[in-house]
ROTI-863185 format. One record per residue (C-alpha): residue number from 1; x, z, y. Coordinates in steps of 0.02 Angstrom, whole numbers, always signed. Layout:
! residues N
R    i    east      up   north
R  NUM       X       Z       Y
...
***
This chain:
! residues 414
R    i    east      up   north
R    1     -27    +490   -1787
R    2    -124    +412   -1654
R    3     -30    +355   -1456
R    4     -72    +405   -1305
R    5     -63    +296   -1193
R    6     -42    +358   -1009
R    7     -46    +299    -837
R    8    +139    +283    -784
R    9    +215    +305    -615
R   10    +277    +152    -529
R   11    +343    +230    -373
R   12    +431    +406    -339
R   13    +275    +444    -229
R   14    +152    +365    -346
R   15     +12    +491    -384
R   16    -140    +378    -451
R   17    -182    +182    -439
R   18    -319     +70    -496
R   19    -306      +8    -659
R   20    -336    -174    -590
R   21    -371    -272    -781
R   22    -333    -236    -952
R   23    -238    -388   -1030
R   24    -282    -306   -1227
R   25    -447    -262   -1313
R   26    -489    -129   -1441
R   27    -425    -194   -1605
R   28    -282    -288   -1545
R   29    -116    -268   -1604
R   30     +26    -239   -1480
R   31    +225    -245   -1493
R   32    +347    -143   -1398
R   33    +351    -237   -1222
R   34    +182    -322   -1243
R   35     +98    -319   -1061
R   36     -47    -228   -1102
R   37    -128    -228    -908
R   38    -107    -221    -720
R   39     -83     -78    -617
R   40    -131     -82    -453
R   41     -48     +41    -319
R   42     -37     +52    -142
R   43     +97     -73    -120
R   44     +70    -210    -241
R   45      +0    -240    -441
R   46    +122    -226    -568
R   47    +119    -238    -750
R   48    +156    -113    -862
R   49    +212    -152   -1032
R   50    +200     -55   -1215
R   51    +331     +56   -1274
R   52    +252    +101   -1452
R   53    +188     -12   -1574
R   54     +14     -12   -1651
R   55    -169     -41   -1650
R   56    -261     -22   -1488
R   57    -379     +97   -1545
R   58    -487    +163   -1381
R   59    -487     +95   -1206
R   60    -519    +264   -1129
R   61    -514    +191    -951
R   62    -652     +46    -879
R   63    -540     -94    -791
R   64    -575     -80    -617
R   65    -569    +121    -600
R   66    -484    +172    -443
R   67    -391    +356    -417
R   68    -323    +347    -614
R   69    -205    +519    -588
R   70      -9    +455    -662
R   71     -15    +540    -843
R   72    -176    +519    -885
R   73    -242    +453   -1047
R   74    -288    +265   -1002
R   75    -282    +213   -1194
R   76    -252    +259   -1385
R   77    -156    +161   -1512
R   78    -167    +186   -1682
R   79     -16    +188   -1782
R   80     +22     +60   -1903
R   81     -67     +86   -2062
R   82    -169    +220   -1981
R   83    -379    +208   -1979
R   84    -434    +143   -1830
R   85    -584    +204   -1838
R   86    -511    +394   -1858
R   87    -444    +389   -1676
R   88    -497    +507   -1545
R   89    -470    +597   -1382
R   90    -441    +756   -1429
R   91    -475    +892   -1312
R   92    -299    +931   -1241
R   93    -289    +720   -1205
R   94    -492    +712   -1135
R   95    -440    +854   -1020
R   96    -280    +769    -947
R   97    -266    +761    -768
R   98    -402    +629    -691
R   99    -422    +610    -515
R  100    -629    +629    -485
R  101    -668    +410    -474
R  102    -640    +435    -679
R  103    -669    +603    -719
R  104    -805    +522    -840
R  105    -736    +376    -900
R  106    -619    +466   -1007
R  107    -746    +530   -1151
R  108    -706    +590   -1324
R  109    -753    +416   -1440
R  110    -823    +447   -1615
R  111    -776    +352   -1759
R  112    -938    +232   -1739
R  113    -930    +211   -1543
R  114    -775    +119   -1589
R  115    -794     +43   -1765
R  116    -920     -79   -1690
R  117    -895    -122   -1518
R  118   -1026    -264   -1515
R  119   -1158    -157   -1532
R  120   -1105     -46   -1372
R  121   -1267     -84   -1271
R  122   -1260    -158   -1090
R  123   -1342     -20   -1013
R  124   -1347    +170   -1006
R  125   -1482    +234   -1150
R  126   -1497    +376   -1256
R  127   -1628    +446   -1359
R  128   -1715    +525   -1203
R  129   -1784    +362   -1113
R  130   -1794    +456    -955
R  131   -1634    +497    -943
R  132   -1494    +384    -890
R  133   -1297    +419    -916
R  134   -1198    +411    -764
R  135   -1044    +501    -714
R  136   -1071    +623    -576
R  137    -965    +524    -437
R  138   -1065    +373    -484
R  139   -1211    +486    -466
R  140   -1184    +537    -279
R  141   -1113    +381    -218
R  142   -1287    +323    -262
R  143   -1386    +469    -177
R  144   -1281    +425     -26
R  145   -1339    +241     -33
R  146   -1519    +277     -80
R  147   -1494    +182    -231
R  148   -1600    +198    -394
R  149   -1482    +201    -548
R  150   -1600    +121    -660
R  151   -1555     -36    -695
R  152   -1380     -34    -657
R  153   -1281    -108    -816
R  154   -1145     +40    -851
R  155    -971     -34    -880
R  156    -913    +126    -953
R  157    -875    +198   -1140
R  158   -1067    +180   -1213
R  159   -1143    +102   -1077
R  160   -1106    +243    -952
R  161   -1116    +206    -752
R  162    -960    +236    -681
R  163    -921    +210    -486
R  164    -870     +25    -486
R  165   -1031     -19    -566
R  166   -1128     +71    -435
R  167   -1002     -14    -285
R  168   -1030    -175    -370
R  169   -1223    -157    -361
R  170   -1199    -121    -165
R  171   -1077    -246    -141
R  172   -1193    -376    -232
R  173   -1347    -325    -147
R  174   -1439    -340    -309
R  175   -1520    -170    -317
R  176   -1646    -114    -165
R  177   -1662     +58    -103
R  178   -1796    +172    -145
R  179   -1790    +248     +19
R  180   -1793    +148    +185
R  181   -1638    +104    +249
R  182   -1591    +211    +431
R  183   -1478     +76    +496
R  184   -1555    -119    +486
R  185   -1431    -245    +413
R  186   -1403    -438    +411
R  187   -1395    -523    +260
R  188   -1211    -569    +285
R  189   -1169    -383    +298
R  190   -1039    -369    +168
R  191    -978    -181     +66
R  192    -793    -219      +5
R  193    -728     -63    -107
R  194    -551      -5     -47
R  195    -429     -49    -134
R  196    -265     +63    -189
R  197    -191      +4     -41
R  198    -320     +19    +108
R  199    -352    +193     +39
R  200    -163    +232     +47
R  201    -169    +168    +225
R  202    -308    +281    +278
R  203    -241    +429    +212
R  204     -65    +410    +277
R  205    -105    +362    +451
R  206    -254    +472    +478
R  207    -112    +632    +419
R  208     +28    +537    +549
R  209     -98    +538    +704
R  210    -171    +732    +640
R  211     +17    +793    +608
R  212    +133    +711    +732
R  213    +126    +739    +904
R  214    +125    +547    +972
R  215    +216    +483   +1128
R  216    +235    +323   +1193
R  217    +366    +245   +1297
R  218    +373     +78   +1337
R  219    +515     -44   +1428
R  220    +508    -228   +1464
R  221    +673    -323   +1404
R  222    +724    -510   +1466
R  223    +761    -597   +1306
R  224    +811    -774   +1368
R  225    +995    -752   +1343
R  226    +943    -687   +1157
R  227    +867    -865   +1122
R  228   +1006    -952   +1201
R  229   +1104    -850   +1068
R  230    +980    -888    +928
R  231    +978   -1059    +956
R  232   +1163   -1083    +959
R  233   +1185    -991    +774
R  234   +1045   -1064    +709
R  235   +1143   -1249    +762
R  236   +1299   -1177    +693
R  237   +1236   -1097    +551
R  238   +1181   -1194    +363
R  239   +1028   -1269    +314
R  240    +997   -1120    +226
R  241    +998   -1004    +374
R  242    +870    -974    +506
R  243    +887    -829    +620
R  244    +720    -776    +693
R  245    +696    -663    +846
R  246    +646    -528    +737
R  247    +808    -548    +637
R  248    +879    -516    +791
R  249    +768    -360    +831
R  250    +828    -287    +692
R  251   +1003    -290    +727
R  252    +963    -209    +875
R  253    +887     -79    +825
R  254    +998     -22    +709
R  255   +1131     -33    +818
R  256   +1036     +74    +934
R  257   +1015    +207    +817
R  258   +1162    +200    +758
R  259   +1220    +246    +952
R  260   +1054    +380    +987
R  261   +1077    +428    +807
R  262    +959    +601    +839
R  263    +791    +462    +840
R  264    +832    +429    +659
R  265    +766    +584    +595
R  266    +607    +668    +526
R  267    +534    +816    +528
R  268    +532    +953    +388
R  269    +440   +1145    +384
R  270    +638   +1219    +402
R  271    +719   +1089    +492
R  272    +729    +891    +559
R  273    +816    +770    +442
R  274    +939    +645    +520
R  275   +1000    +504    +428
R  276   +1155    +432    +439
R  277   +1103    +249    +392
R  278    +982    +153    +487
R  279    +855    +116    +347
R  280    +735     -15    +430
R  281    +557     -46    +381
R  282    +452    -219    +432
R  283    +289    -197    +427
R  284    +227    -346    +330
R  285     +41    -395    +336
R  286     -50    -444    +188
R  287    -214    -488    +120
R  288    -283    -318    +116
R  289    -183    -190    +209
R  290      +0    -192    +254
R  291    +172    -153    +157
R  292    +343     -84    +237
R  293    +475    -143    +130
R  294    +664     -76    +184
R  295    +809    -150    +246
R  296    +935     -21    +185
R  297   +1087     +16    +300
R  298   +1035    -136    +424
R  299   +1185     -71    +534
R  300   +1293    -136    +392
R  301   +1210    -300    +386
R  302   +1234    -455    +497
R  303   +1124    -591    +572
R  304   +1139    -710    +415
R  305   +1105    -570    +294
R  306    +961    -484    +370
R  307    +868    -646    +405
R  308    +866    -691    +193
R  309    +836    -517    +131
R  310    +687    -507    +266
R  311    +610    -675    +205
R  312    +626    -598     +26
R  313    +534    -458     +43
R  314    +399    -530    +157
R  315    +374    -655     +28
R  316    +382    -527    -111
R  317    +254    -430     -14
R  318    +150    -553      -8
R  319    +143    -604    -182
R  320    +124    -423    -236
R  321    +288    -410    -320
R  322    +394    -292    -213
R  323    +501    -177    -337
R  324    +460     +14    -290
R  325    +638     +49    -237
R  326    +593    -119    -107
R  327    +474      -1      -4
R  328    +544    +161     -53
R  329    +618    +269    +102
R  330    +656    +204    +249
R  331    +697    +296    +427
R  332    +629    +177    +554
R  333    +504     +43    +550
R  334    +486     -99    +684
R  335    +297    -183    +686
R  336    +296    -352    +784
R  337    +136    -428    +834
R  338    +220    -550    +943
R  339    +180    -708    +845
R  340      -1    -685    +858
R  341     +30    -672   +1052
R  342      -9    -483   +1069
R  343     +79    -434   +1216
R  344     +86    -251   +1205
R  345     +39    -120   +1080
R  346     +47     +57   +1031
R  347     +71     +82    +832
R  348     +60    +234    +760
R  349    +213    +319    +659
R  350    +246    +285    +474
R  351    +268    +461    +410
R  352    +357    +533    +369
R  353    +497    +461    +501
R  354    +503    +513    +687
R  355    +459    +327    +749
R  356    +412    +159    +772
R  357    +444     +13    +899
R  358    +309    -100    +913
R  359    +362    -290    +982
R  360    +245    -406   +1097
R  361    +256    -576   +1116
R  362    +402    -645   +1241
R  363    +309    -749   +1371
R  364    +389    -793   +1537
R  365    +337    -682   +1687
R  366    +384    -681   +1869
R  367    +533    -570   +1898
R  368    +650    -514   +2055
R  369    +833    -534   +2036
R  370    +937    -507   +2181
R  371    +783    -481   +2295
R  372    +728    -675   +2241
R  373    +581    -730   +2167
R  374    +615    -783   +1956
R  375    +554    -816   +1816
R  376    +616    -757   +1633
R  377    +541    -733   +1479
R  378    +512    -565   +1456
R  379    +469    -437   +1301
R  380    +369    -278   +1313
R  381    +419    -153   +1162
R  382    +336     +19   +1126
R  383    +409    +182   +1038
R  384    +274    +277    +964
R  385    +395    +457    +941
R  386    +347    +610    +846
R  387    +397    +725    +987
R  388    +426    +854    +852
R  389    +593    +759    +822
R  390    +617    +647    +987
R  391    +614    +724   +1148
R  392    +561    +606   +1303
R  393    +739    +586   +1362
R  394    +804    +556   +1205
R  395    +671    +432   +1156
R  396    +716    +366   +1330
R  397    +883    +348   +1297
R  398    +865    +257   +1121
R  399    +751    +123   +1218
R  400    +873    +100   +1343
R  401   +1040     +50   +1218
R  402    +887     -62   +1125
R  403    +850    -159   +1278
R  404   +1054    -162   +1328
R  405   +1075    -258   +1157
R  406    +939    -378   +1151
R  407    +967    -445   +1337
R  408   +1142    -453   +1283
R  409   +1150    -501   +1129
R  410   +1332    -485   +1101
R  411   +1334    -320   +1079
R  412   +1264    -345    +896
R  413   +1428    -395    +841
R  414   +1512    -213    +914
***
């Protein structure tokens, strides 16, 4: 009896993802743990390997469709010793849960749309020469564009368009509209498809600033004893130890909400959450869009240990290879733009926790001490608060233990 194949879930709060390249073709034989292609989700591409054993049969799903719903049929195996050629979808599998980007790449294959795959024709025909096959998103993303379908190759089961082949036609400028464009462009303008990620991004944020209240506060902190006291562990400490200033940031933090513990909270329909560890995300920039992975329990952690796990998972972020539980939870994130000399900044809140401290660069500024004229280097922060869960005294409050630790720094150790 023929295998379904289905798109699995790589994350507890995975829904869909792009099924980023198939690494099998039909009529290849895979083992149990074969990797049989890459899955692309919001946070990074990750294989996925084969449980069953068999012939792949049908490739139900083009490699590059985006918004592929988790349990959906992506591919059918046939068992070994079964007919190839008798595999299809049957109705219950071609009416599986598909998010609308592949609502028609998933068709029903017939015995001879799959027997002889070299004959599947470049582009979209049937018997009616006027006619041209073309899924119905494909269809309107088109209309939208004022692009002609006809001749468009069709990437899809029989030669079908599918979205990606209409995107790549925009993106490659190869097609011209029928219609005359409203808005004038350069020939450098460039269309880039979003990814899993950038459309994760959108959607998250655009619900954060809709659904949370935002409020900012914001508090300068003098941070020269703090690299007096960075520079003296890193001397002390191994080779293989190198405290940076956000290291140090994140000590803080968690020490702060470990002192103002009603900040680390969210909010719920019946109720606010509070947590009782101080689960930090770091925003981490990548090509692309940007990943949070956690630092669970930071208040737990020291210096030493926060600085390695945090150059792990920046690097794992970066390479696309952060494990789900990595970037699972959190309660708090802290976004620093200080090394690309930003000096202040309002970010907005990574739902669904009740803030986030953004960090400037430190950069010495005159100051008065004592009535006299100085200079220090100083550090502007931000808390972006859902004011659903953090009042403005309370948020007030929270800043003030952060900027008590970081100008003196040996309250990290309490």
């Amino acid at each position: 009896m023929a295998i379904a194949i289905k798109m699995p879930a790589l994350s507890p709060t995975m829904t869909d993802g792009t099924l980023a390249k198939w690494l099998v073709k039909e009529g290849d034989e895979v083992r149990s743990g074969d990797v049989i292609a890459e899955i692309e989700t919001d946070k990074a591409t990750m294989e996925v390997e084969a449980i069953d054993e068999g012939i792949v049969a049908i490739i139900a799903v083009a490699e590059g469709a985006q918004n592929v719903a988790v349990n959906s049929v992506i591919a059918m195996l046939a068992e070994d010793g079964e007919d190839v050629a008798s595999v299809t979808l049957d109705d219950k599998q071609a009416n599986a849960p598909i998010s609308e980007d592949v609502q028609d790449v998933v068709e029903e294959k017939t015995p001879s749309s799959i027997s002889n795959p070299v004959d599947m024709p470049m582009k979209a025909q049937s018997n009616d020469s006027t006619r041209l096959f073309a899924s119905p998103l494909a269809r309107r993303i088109a209309a939208q564009n004022n692009l002609p379908l006809d001749g468009i190759a069709g990437s899809g089961p029989n030669g079908r368009i599918i979205k990606i082949d209409v995107e790549n036609a925009l993106a490659q400028g190869t097609m011209k509209s029928s219609v005359a464009p409203q808005i004038t462009s350069s020939n450098e303008d460039r269309f880039v498809p979003h990814n899993a990620m950038r459309r994760t991004i959108a959607q998250r944020l655009t619900e954060s600033k809709q659904n949370a209240p935002h409020f900012y506060l914001s508090v300068d902190c003098e941070i020269d004893q703090l690299l007096s006291a960075r520079k003296t562990i890193n001397e002390a400490a191994g080779d293989d130890v190198k405290i940076s200033v956000n290291d140090m940031i994140v000590r803080a933090a968690a020490h702060a909400l470990m002192k103002v513990p009603n900040v680390n909270g969210s909010f719920e329909a019946q109720g606010c959450r509070y947590f009782s560890d101080a689960d930090i995300c770091i925003a981490v920039a990548i090509e692309g869009g940007l990943v949070t992975p956690v630092i669970p329990a930071a208040q737990n952690k020291g210096l030493a240990e926060i600085s390695q796990l945090s150059k792990s998972l920046a690097k794992q972020a970066r390479e696309g290879t952060l494990p789900p539980e990595a970037y699972s939870g959190g309660t708090f994130t802290i976004s620093n733009l200080g090394m690309f000399g930003i000096k202040e900044f309002s970010a907005v809140i990574n739902p669904p926790q009740g803030a986030i401290l953004a960090i400037g660069a430190g950069e010495q500024r005159p100051v008065v001490k004592d009535g006299q004229l100085a200079v220090a280097t100083v550090m502007s922060v931000t808390l972006s608060a859902d004011h659903r869960v953090v009042d403005g005294a309370l948020g007030a409050e929270w800043l003030q233990t952060f900027k008590q630790v970081i100008e003196n720094p040996v309250l990290m150790l309490a």
